[in-house]
C-alpha positions as a Markdown table, in Angstrom:
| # | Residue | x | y | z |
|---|---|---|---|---|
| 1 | Unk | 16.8 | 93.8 | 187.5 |
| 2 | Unk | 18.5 | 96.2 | 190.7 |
| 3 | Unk | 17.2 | 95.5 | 194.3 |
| 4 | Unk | 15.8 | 98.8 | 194.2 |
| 5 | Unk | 12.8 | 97.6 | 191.5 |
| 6 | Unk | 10.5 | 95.6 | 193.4 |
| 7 | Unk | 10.8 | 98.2 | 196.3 |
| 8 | Unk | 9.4 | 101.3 | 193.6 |
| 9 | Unk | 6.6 | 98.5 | 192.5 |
| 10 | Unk | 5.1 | 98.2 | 196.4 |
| 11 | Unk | 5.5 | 101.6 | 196.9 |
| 12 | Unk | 3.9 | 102.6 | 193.4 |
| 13 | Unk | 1.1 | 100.2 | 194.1 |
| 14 | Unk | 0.6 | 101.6 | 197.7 |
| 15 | Unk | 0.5 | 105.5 | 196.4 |
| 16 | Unk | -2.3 | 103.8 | 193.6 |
| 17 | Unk | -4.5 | 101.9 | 197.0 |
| 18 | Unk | -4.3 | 105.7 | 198.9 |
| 19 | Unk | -5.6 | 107.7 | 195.8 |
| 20 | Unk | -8.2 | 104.9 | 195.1 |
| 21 | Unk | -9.1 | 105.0 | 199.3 |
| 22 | Unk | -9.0 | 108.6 | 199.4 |
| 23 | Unk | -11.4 | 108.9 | 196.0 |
| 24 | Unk | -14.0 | 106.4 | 197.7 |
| 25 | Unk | -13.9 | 108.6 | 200.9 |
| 26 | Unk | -15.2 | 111.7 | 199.3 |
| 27 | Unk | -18.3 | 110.0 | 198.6 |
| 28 | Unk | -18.6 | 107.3 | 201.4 |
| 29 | Unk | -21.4 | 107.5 | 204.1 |
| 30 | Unk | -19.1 | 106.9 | 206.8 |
| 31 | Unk | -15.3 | 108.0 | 205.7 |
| 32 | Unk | -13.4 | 108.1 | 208.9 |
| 33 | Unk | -12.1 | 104.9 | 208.5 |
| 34 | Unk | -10.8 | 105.5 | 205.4 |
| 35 | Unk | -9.3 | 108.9 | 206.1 |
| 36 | Unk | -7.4 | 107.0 | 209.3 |
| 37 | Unk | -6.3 | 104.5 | 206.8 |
| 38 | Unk | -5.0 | 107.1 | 204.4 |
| 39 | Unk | -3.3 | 108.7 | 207.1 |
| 40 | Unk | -1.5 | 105.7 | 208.4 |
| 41 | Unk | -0.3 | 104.5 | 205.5 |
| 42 | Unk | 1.4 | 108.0 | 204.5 |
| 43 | Unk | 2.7 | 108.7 | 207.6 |
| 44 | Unk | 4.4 | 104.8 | 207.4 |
| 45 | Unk | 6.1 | 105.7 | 204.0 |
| 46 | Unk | 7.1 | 109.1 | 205.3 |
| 47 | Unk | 9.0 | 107.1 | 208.2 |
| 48 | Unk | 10.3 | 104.5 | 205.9 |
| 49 | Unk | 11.5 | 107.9 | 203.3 |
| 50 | Unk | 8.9 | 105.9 | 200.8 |
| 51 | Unk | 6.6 | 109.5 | 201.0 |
| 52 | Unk | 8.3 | 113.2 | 201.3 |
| 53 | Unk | 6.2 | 116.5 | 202.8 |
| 54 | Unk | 6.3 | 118.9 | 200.5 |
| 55 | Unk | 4.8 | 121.5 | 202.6 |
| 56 | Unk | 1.6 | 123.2 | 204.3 |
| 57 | Unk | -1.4 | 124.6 | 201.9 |
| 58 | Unk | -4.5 | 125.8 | 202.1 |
| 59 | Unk | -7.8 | 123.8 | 202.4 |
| 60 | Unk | -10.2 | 123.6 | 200.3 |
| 61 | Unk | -12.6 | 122.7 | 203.0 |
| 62 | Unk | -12.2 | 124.5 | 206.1 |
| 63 | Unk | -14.6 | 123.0 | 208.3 |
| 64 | Unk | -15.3 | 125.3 | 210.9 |
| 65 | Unk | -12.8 | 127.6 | 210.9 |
| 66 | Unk | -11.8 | 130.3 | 208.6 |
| 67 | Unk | -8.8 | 128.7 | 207.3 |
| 68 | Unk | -6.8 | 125.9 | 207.5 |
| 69 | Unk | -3.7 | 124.2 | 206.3 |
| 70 | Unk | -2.8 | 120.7 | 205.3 |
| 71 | Unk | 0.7 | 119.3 | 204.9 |
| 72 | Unk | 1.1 | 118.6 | 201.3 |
| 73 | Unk | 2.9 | 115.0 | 200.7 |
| 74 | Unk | 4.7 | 113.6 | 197.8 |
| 75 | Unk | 4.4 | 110.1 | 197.1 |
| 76 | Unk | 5.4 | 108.6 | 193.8 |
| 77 | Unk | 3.7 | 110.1 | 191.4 |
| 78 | Unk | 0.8 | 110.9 | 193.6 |
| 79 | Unk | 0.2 | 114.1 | 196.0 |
| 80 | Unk | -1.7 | 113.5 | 199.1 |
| 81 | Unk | -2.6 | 116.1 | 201.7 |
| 82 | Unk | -2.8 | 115.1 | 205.3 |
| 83 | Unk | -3.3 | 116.8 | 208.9 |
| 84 | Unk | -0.6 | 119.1 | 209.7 |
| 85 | Unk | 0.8 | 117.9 | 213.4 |
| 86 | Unk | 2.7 | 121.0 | 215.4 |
| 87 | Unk | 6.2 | 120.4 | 214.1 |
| 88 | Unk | 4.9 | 120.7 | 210.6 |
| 89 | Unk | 4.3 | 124.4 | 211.1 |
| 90 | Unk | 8.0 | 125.2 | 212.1 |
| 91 | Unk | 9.8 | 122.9 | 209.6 |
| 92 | Unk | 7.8 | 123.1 | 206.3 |
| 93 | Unk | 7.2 | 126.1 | 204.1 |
| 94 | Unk | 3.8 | 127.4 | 203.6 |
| 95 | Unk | 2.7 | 126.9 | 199.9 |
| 96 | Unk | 0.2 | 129.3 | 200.0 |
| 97 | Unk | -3.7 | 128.2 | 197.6 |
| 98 | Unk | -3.8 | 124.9 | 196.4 |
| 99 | Unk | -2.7 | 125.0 | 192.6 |
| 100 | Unk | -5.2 | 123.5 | 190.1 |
| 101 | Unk | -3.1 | 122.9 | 187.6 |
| 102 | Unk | -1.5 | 119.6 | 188.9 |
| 103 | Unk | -4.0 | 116.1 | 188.9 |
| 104 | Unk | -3.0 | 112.7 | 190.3 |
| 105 | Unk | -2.9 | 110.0 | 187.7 |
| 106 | Unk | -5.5 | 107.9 | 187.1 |
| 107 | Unk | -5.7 | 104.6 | 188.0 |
| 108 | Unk | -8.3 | 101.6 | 187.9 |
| 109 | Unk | -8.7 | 99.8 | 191.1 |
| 110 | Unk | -11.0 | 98.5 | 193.3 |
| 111 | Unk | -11.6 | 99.9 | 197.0 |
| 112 | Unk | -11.7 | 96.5 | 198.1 |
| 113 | Unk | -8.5 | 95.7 | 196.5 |
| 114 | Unk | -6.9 | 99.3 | 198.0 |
| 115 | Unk | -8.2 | 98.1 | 201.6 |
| 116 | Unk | -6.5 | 95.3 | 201.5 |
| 117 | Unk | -3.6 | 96.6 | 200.5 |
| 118 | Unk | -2.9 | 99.4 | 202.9 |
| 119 | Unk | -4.7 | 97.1 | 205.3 |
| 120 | Unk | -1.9 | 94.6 | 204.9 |
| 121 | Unk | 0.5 | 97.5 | 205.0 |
| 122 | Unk | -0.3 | 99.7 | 208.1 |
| 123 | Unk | -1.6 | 96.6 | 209.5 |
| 124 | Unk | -5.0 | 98.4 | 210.6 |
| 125 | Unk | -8.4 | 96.6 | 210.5 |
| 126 | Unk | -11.7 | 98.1 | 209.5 |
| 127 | Unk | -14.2 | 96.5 | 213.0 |
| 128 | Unk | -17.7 | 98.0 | 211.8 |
| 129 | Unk | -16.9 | 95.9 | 208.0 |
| 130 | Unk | -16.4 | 92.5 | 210.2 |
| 131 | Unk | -19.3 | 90.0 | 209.5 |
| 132 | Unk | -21.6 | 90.4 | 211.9 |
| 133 | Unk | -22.0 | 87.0 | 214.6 |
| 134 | Unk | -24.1 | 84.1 | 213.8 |
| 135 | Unk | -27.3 | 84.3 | 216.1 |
| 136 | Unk | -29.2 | 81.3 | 216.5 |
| 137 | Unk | -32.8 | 82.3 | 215.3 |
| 138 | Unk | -35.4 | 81.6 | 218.2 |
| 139 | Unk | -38.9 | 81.0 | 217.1 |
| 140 | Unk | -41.4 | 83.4 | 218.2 |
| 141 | Unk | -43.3 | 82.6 | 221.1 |
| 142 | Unk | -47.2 | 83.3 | 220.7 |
| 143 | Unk | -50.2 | 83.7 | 223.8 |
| 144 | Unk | -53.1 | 83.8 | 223.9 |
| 145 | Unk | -55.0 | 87.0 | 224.7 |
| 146 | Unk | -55.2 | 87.2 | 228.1 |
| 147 | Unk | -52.8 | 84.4 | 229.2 |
């Protein structure tokens, strides 16, 4: 077995916890923390030269604005847009529409178990999931009318 084995394994399983986060964020009420998480963890593997950007393509979704562009990134055998940042513009190629003819793989795992993964990772924390503080339950204290 080569050194280089249980390195592909993390990052394979890493590129499997993103798609399953970013899948579960479509849908979830309150996605931002999962979005960040996405983020962070891509941008991590595109530091470590785990993760490549491909280049910039068209959204999908807009927002707002007539158009925008998202950096396209390459991670395993996964593909992963994220927020262009300034630089991006000058050093990547524009890719033009987004082409449907290319799907991730699937894969079977749980968002819990994708969280703690890229949790572990990134080393983020997800505060508005942290169980909420015991509170000592006070007894309700009744008058009488007119006291």
């Amino acid at each position: 077995m080569s050194e280089q084995e249980p390195s592909n394994k993390l990052s394979s399983s890493i590129s499997q916890a993103i798609f399953t986060v970013n899948k579960h964020a479509k849908t979830a009420s309150n996605p931002k923390y999962l979005y960040h998480l996405k983020k962070e963890a891509l941008t991590k593997l595109i530091k470590e030269n785990k993760a490549k950007k491909i280049g910039l393509q068209f959204s999908n979704n807009p927002g707002l604005s007539q158009q925008r562009s998202d950096v396209l990134v390459e991670c395993g055998d996964y593909m992963f847009h994220i927020p262009p940042r300034k630089e991006d513009f000058n050093s990547l190629p524009h890719l033009g529409k987004l082409t449907e003819s290319f799907r991730n793989p699937k894969t079977r795992m749980g968002l819990r178990e994708a969280k703690t993964i890229l949790e572990s990772y990134t080393g983020l924390k997800d505060v508005s999931s942290s169980p909420p503080k015991n509170r000592t339950y006070q007894k309700p204290v009744f008058k009488r009318l007119g006291e």
